[in-house]
C-alpha positions in Angstrom: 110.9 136.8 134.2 109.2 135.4 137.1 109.8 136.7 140.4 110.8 133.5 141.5 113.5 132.6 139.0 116.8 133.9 139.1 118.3 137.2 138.5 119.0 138.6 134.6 123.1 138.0 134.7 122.9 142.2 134.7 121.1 142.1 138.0 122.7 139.0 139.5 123.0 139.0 143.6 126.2 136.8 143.7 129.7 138.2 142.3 130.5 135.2 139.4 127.5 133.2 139.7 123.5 133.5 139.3 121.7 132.9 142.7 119.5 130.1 143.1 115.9 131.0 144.6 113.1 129.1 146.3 109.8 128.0 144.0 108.0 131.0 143.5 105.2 129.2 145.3 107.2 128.8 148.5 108.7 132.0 148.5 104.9 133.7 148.4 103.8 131.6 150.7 107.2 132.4 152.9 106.4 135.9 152.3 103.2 135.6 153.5 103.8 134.2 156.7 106.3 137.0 157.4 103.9 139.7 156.7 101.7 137.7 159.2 104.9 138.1 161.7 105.2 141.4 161.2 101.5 142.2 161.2 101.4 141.1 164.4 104.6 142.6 165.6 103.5 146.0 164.2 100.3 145.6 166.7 102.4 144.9 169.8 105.1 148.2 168.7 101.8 150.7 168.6 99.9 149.3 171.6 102.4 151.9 173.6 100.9 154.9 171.5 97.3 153.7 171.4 96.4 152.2 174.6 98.4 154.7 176.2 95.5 156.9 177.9 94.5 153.6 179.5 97.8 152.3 180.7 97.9 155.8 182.3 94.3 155.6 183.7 94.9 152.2 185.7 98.8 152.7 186.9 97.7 156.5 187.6 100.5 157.9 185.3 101.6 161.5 184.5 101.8 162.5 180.9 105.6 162.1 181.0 105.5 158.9 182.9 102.8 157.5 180.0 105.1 158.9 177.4 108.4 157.3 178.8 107.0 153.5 177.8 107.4 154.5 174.5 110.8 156.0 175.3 111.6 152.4 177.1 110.5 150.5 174.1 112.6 152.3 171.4 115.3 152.2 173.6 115.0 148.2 173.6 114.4 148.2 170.2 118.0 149.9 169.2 120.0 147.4 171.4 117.5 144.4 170.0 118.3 145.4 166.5 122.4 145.0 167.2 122.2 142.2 168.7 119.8 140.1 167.4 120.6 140.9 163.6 123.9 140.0 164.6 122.7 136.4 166.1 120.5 135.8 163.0 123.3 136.2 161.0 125.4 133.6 163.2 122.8 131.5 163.5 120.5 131.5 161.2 117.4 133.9 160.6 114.4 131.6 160.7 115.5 130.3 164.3 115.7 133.8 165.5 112.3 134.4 163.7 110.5 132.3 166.3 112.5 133.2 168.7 111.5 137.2 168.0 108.2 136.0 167.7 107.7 134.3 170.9 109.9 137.1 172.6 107.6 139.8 171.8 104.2 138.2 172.8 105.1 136.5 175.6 106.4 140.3 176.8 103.1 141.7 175.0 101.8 139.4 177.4 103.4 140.5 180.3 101.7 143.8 180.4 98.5 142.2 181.9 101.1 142.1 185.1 101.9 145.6 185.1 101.1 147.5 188.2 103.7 150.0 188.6 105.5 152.6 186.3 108.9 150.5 187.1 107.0 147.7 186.2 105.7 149.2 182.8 109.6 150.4 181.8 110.6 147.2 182.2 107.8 145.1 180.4 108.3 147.8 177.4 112.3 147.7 177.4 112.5 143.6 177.2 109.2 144.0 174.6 111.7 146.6 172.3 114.6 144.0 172.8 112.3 141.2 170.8 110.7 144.1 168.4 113.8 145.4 167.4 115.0 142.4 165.9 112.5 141.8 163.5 113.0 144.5 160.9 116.6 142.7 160.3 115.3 139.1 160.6 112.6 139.6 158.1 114.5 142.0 155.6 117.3 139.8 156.1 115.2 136.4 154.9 112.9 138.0 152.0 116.4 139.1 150.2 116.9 135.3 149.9 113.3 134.6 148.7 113.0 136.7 145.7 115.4 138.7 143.3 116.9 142.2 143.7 114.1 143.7 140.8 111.4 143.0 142.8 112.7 143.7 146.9 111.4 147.0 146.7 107.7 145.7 146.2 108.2 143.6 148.9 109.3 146.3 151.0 106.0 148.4 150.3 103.8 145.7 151.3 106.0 145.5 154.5 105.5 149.4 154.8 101.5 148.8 154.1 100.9 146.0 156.7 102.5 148.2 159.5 99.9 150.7 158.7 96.5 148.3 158.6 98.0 146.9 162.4 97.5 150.2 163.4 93.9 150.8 162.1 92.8 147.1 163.5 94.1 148.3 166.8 92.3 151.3 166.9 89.5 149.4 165.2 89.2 147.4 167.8 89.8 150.2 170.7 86.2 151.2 169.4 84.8 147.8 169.2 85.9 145.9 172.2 85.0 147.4 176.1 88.5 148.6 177.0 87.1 151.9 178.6 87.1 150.8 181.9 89.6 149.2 184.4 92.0 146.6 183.0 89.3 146.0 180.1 92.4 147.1 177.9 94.1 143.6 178.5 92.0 141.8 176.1 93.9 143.7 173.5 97.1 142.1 175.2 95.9 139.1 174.5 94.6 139.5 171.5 98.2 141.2 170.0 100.3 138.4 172.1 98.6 134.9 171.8 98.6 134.7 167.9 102.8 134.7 167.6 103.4 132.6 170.0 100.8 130.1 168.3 101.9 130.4 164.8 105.6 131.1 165.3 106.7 127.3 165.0 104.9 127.6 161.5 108.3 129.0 160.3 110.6 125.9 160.3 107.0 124.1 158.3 106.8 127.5 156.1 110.7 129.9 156.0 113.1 128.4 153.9 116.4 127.6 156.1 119.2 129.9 155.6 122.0 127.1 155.7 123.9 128.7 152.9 124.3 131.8 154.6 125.6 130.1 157.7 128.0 128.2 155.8 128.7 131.8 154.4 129.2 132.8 158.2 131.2 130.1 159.0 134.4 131.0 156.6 134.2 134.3 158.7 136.8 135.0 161.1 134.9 133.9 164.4 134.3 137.3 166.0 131.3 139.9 166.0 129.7 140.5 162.5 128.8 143.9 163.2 133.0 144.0 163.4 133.0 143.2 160.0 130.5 146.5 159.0 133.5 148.4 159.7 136.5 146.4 158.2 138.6 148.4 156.0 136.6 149.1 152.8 133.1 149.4 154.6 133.9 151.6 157.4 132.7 154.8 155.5 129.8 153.5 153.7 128.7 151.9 157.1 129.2 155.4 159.4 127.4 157.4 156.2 124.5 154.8 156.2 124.3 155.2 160.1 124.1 159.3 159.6 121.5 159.0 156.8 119.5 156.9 158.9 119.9 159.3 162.3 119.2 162.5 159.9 115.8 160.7 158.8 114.7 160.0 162.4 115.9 163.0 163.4 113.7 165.2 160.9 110.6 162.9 161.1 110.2 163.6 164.8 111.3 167.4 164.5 108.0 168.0 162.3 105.9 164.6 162.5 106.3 164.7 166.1 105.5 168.3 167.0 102.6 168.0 164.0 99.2 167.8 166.2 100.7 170.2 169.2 101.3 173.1 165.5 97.9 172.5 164.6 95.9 172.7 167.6 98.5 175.3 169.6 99.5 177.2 166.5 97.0 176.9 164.1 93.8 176.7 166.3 92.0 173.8 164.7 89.7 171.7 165.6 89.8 168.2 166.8 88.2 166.6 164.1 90.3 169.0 161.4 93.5 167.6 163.3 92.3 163.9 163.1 91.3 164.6 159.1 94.8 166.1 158.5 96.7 163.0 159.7 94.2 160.6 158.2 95.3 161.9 155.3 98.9 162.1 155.5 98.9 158.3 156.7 96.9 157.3 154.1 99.4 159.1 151.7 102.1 157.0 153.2 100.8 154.2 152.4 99.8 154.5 149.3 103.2 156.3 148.2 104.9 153.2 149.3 104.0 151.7 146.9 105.0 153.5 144.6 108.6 154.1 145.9 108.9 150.3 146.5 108.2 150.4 142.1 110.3 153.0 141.8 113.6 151.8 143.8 113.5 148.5 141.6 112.8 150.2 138.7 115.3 153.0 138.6 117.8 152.4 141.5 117.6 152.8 145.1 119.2 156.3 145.1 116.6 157.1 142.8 114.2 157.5 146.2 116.4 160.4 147.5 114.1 162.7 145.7 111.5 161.5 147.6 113.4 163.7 150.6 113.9 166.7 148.3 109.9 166.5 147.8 109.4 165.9 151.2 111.5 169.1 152.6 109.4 171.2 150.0 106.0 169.5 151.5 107.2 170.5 154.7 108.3 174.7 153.9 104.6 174.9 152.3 102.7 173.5 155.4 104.4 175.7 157.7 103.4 178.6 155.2 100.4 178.5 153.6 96.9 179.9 155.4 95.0 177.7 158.5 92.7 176.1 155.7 91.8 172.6 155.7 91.4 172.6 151.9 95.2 173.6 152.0 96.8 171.8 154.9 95.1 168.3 153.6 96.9 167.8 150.7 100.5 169.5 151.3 100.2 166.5 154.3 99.3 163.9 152.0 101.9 164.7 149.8 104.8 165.2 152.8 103.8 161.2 153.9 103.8 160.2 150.5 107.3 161.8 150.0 108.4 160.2 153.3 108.1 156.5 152.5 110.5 156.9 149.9 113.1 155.2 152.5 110.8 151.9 152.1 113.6 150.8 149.9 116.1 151.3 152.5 115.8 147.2 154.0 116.3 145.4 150.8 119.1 148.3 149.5 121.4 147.7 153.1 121.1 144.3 153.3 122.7 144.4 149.1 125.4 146.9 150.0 127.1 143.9 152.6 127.8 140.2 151.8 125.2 137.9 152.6 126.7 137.2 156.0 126.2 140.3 157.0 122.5 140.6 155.9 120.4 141.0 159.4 123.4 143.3 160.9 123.3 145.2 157.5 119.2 145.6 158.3 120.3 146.5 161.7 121.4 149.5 160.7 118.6 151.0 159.7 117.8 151.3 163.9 120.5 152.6 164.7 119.6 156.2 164.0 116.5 155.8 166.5 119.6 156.8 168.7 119.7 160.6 167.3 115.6 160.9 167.6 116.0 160.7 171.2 117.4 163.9 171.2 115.1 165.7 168.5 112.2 166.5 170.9 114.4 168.1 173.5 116.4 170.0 170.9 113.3 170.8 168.6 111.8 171.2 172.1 114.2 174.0 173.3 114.6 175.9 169.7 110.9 176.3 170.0 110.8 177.9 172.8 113.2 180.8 171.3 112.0 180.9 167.9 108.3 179.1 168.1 107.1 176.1 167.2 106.8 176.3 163.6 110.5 177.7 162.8 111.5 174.8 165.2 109.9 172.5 162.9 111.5 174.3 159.9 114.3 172.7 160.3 113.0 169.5 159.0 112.8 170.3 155.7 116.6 171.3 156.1 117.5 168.3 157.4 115.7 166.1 155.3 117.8 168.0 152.4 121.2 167.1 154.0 119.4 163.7 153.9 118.5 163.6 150.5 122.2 164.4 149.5 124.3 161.9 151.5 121.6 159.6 150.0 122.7 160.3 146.6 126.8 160.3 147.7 126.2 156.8 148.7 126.5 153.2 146.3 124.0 152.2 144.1 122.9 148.8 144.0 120.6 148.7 141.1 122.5 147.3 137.4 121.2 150.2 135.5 120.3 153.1 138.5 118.5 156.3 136.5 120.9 158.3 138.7 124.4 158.5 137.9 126.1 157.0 140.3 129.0 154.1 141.6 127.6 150.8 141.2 128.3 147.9 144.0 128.0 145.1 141.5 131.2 143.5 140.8 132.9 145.1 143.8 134.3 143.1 146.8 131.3 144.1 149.3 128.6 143.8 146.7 125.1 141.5 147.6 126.1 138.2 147.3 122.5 136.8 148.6 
């Protein structure tokens, strides 16, 4: 079966009836636009990390005050994620795709006019507002482009655009003269101009979404994300909220305490450090992939053993001996483990009906909520224990993960996990 033709009756979308698809043509060539979309807003969500030593430079920024853009962005991300899945969902997902994509580089954009830390919170907050809606919007419309066997492809070439934004960034870090000054802003520029430009493309390029409005329309009139907790959803919805908090939560207890272990803890080098997370992002990326394959192929629970592998990845790297040889691929194989939640987009927007798609995606943000905290509690516990038993409890944490993964509903017609199917019941994907 062609990706573009519609779904084996076994894996059908719609409860009584076989969903109806673009062309396979135009749902490529829709696809491809949105990994243009999110290639670009992947550049603009990083620029906070990477140009960070040079934001700091010319405001004259302490570490803490640097740091808090990011904390700024995320923040605007979270609150952009509720509500603008929720108005994608209302009124329709390719006009909030240019909107998204003119929000976040025309506020990329603004940063050439930041000249005070107030300033920089600011430009970052209303820059996370716009960001955090596109994880929803664009799950949201490739669900409608292509059937449920192949969404977890899709997904990983989602994951694996994210990633080469952030090597052309710091590709062209090197290249271009930002050293100096302002000379940073030409990567402003560079990040903002292109979606605002191409953004228009959508209503030439996106398929319209006027079935799911119609959908919306037969809704009682009041907030979707209202309807995520109706009687029969309530519990799925507030367990998918806590698997996604426990995830954030555990990334940042080891991920983001990983380069302060190595150089505090383990005493390496500069150039070790920058080998050992070449290598883990390069895992990532490559090992989503192959969870994208394997969510369609046996079930989206099916990627909950990616966690399992991940928390083991994690107990060896805090134990084994300071050796390159060693560290490199235990790292390589915790990132690989860790994109196993690339199926996560495609499997929450087929647990909800289709009017509910973007605020279903939305939840997948929500947890950034509990990985404001890690840092300060990971933060504090290391100070007691150290740093590494601190980080320990990621691998625990990823395990409580792992399990309310596999206490959750499959969507998949035949999951290799045993498991409650969604097909056939009330809330089940009706793209």
């Amino acid at each position: 079966m062609s990706v573009g033709a519609p779904a084996r009756s076994e894996g059908r979308d719609e409860i009584g009836a076989i969903p109806t698809y673009p062309s396979l043509g135009r749902a490529v060539t829709a696809f491809a636009f949105l990994l243009v979309a999110e290639f670009f807003y992947s550049f603009a969500w990083n620029s906070v990390d990477v140009l960070r030593p040079y934001i700091r430079d010319s405001l004259g920024l302490t570490l803490t005050e640097a740091g808090s853009g990011y904390s700024a962005q995320g923040a605007g991300a979270l609150l952009g994620a509720i509500v603008i899945g929720q108005l994608a969902d209302r009124f329709g997902r390719r006009n909030m795709l240019v909107a998204v994509m003119i929000g976040y580089g025309l506020s990329l954009l603004a940063g050439v006019a930041v000249d005070s830390y107030g300033q920089l919170l600011a430009q970052r907050f209303v820059l996370g507002l716009f960001m955090g809606g596109v994880f929803p919007i664009v799950v949201g419309i490739y669900v409608g482009l292509f059937p449920n066997n192949v969404r977890g492809k899709l997904a990983s070439m989602i994951n694996a655009v994210f990633g080469v934004a952030v090597i052309a960034l710091g590709l062209a870090v090197r290249l271009l003269p930002v050293g100096e000054g302002t000379s940073w802003h030409v990567l402003l520029w560079i990040g903002g101009v292109p979606p605002i430009l191409l953004s228009l493309l959508a209503y030439l390029i996106v398929p319209g979404t006027a079935e799911t409005r119609n959908v919306a329309m037969r809704q009682p009139r009041r907030l979707p994300v209202l309807d995520l907790f109706r009687p029969g959803l309530a519990l799925q919805t507030t367990m998918l909220a806590a698997l996604m908090g426990l995830n954030f939560f555990a990334y940042q207890a080891f991920s983001g305490w990983l380069t302060t272990y190595l150089n505090d803890v383990r005493g390496l080098s500069s150039s070790a450090i920058g080998s050992l997370v070449a290598w883990t992002f390069a895992a990532n990326i490559a090992g989503g992939f192959f969870w994208g394959w394997a969510g369609d192929r046996f079930g989206r629970r099916f990627n909950a053993l990616g966690f399992f592998g991940g928390a083991a990845s994690i107990a060896a790297y805090l134990l084994v001996p300071s050796d390159v040889r060693l560290l490199g691929p235990i790292g390589a194989l915790y990132g690989f483990m860790l994109s196993a939640s690339v199926i996560w987009g495609p499997w929450l927007t087929e647990l909800y009906p289709a009017h509910l798609k973007s605020t279903a995606a939305s939840i997948f943000n929500w947890g950034r909520v509990v990985s404001f905290f890690a840092p300060i509690l990971t933060g504090s516990l290391a100070s007691a224990v150290g740093l590494g038993a601190a980080m320990a409890v990621s691998s625990v944490i990823f395990i409580l993960a792992g399990l309310l993964w596999l206490a959750l509903p499959e969507t998949h017609p035949r999951p290799r996990l045993p498991g409650r199917r969604v097909f056939g019941d009330h809330h089940a994907d009706q793209s």
